[in-house]
VMD Tcl script that draws the C-alpha trace (Angstrom):
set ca {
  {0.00 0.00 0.00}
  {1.38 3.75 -0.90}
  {0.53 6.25 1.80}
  {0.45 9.46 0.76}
  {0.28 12.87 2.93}
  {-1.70 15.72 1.17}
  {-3.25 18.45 2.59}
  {-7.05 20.13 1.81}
  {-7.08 21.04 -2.13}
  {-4.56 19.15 -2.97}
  {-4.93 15.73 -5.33}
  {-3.40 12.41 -6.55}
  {-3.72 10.97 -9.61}
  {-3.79 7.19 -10.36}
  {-3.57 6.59 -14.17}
  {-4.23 9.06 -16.94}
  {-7.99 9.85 -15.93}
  {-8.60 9.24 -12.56}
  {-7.81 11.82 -9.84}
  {-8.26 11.94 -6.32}
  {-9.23 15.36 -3.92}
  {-9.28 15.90 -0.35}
  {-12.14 18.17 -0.06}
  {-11.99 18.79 3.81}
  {-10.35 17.59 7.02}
  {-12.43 17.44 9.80}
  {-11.05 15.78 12.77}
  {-11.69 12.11 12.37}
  {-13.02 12.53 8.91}
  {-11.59 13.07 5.44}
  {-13.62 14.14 2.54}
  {-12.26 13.77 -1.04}
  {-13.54 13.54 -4.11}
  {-13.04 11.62 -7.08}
  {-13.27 12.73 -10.61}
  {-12.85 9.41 -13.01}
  {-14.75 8.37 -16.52}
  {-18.49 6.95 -15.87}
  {-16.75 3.71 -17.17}
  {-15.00 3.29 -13.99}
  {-17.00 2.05 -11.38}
  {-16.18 3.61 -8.16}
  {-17.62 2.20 -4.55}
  {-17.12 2.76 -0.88}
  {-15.34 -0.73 0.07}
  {-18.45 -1.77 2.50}
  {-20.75 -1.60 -0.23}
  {-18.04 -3.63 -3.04}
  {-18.03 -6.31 -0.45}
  {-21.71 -6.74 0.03}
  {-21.86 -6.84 -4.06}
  {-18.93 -9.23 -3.86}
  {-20.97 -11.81 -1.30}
  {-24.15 -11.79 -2.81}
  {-22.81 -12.27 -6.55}
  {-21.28 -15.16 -4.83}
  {-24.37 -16.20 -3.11}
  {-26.49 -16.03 -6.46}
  {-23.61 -18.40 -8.18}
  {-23.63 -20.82 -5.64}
  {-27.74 -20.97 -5.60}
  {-27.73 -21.37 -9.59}
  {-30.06 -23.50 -11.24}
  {-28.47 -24.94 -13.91}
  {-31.23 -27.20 -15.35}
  {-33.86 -24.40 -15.36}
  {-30.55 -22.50 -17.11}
  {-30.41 -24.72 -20.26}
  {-34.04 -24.97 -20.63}
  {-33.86 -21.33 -21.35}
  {-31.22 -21.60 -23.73}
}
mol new
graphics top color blue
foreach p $ca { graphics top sphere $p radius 0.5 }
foreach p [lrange $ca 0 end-1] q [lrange $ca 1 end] { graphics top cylinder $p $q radius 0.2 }
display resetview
């Protein structure tokens, strides 16, 4: 992992088209922003995680018979 100091304003850049902002520094809390194309999916990691599980719950409760009678 790279850990990088910035300071409010200031940006990183990961690629050619994504770049990172911190917005504001509130004690605890950090916003930033994130400019990147709409083809880039961007989540918070909780919610990438819950997509993760139940994509992996909907595999494992496949049907694979009622599959190929709809092909």
């Amino acid at each position: 992992m790279l850990a990088l100091s910035r300071k409010q304003g200031e940006s990183i850049v990961i690629g050619n088209n994504i770049e990172i902002t911190v917005l504001e520094a509130k004690g605890d809390q950090v916003k930033i922003g994130i400019s990147a194309p709409k083809s880039v999916p961007v989540y918070r990691k909780e919610i990438y995680a819950q997509i993760q599980k139940e994509n992996r719950e909907a595999v494992a409760n496949l049907d694979v018979e009622s599959l190929k009678k709809l092909l």
